[in-house]
N, C-alpha and C positions, 0 to 999 in steps of 0.2 A: 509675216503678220500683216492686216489690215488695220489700216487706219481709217477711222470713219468719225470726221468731227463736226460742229456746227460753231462755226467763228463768226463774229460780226465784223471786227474791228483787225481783225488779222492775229490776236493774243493766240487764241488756240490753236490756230493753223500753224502758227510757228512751233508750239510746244509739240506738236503732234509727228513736225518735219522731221525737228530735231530731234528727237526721243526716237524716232523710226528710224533713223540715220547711222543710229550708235546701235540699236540690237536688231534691226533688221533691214542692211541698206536696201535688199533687195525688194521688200514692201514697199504699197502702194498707199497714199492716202487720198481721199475722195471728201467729199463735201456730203455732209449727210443728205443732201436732197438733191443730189446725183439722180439721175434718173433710171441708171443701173444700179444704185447702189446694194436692194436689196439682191440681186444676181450674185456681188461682190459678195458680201457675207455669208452667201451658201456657201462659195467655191472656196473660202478659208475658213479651217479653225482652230488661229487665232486672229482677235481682232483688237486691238485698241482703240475703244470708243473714248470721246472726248469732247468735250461744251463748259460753256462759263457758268460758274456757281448761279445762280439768283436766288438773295434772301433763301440761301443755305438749303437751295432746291434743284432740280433737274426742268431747266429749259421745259416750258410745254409741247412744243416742237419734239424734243427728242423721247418723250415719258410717251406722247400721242405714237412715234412712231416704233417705239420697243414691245410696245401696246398694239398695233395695229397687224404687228410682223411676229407674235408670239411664237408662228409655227417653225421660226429660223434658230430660233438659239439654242434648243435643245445642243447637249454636245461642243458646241463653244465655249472654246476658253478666251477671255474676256478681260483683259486691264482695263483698268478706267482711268483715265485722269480729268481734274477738272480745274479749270484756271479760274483766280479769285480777285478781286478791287484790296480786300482787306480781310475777310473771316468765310471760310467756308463751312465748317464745321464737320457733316457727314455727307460733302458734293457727292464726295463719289458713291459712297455705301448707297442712297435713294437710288440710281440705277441699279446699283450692284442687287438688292432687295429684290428689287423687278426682275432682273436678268435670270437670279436663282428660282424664282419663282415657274422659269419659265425652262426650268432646266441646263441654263450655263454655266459653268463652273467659273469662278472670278479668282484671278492670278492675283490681284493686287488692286491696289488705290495709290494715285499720287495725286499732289492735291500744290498748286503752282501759282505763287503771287506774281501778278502783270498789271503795269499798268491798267488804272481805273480807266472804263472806257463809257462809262455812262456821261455824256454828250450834255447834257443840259441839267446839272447839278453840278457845285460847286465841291460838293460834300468829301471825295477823297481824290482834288487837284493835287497834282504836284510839278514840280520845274522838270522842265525837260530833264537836266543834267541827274536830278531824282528816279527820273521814270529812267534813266537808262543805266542806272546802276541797280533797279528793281530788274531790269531784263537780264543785266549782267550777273545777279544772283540767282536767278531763276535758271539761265544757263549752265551755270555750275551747278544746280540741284539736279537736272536734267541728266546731265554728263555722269553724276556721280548715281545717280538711278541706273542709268541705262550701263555701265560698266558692271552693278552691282547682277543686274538684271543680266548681261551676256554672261559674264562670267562664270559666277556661283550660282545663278540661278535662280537669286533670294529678289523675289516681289516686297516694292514697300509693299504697307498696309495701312495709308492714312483715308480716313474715312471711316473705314470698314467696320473701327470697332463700336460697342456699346457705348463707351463715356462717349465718342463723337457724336452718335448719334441721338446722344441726349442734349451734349453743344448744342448741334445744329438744329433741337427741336425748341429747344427752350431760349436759344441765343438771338433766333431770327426766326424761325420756319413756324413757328405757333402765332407770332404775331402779323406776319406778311403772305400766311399762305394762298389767300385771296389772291394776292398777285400772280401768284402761279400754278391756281388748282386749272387752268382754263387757257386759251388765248387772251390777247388783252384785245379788248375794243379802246381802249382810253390814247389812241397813234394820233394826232391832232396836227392837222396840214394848215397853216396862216396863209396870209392873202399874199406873200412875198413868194409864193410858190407861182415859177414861169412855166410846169407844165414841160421841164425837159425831160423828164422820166428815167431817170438815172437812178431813182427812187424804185420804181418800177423794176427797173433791168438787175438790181442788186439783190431785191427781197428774196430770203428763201423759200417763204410761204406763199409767194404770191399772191401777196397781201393788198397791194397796190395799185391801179389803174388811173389814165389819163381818162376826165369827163368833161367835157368841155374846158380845157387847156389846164386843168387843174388837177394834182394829184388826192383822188379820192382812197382812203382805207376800208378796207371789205369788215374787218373786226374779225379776223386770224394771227394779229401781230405777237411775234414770240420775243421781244423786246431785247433783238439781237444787236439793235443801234444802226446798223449797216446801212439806212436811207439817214439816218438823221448826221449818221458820219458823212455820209455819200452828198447830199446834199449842198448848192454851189451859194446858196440863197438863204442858209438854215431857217428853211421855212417849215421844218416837222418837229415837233417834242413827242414826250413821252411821259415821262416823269415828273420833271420840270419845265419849268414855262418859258425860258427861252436858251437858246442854243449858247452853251458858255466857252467851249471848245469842242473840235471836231477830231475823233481821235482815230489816228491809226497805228499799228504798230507798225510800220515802215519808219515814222518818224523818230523811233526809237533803237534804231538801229546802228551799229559802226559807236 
């Protein structure tokens, strides 16, 4: 199996290691904006795809690129998982939808609370000793998926169904879908920015560039957090107006 995810903060890159670890050590996982990645997805079929919920939607990054790559998925089999702050509702079903559409057959959904990693909102903080007993549960949800999953066979299915994806229509996705029909132009650089471009070197979209020693945004931002995490100076928002903690999951680890 491949694994092909889009992590900001390190949440889903983890869930993706792990989960591949237990039913297919021998798979590979790539970063969705690998540059081979779409090569990667021909040459397997299966893949587990994987990204963070937003306002109980698919990353515009990764909907642009399922969208862009229609003529791959025919024939793939297809897990989804998608890591969440607090409510996903139908993460994974909205790609799953796409993916059938386009001819892939979808094994499952698994749907993984991680530490919140939105950077500049106070809205779902919690204490360290919190956020690593949320990892420590998520690793045992993992463990007991991927046992479920080598063994018998048996795919969850959270997302996938109808009631979910009435949750995730009515719960969050009707009223925030603006945030995520598009890229966002709203990436906002302060004057505390030195212009080291770390911002730059992290972005997946290449979103970013140095203009006269200042990081400017192009208005491609898929509000992965990964410059405003990255950042030495938290001189980037997004959301919120200023940098209230910088999250990675390393920090939550052991």
């Amino acid at each position: 199996m491949l694994g092909v995810y889009l992590s900001g903060t390190g949440n889903t890159r983890h869930c993706v290691e792990k989960l591949l670890g237990i039913i297919s050590p021998e798979g590979k996982a790539i970063p969705i904006e690998d540059k081979d990645v779409r090569d990667f997805i021909i040459a397997n079929d299966e893949i587990l795809l994987a990204y963070p919920t937003q306002f109980s939607n698919v990353p515009y990054m990764v909907k642009d690129f399922i969208n862009k790559n229609s003529d791959i998925w025919a024939g793939k089999k297809v897990l989804c998982l998608t890591t969440m702050g607090a409510f996903s509702g139908d993460g994974t079903g909205c790609s799953a939808r796409i993916l059938k559409k386009y001819g892939a057959e979808i094994l499952g959904g698994l749907q993984i609370k991680m530490p919140d990693s939105v950077c500049d909102s106070k809205l779902l903080k919690k204490t360290l000793e919190d956020n690593k007993r949320i990892v420590k549960a998520a690793d045992s949800k993992l463990e007991h998926a991927g046992r479920e999953i080598r063994n018998p066979g048996r795919y969850p299915k959270e997302g996938l169904s109808f009631f979910a994806h009435i949750a995730g229509l009515f719960g969050q996705r009707l009223w925030f879908y603006g945030k995520t029909a598009d890229f966002s132009t709203k990436l906002k650089v302060g004057d505390a920015c030195i212009g080291c471009a770390k911002c730059v070197a992290s972005c997946p979209m290449q979103n970013l560039e140095i203009i006269n020693g200042k990081a400017v945004p192009k208005g491609k931002c898929t509000m992965c957090y990964r410059c405003i995490s990255t950042c030495p100076k938290r001189a980037i928002t997004l959301l919120g107006k200023e940098v209230t903690e910088q999250c990675r999951f390393e920090k939550y680890e052991g």
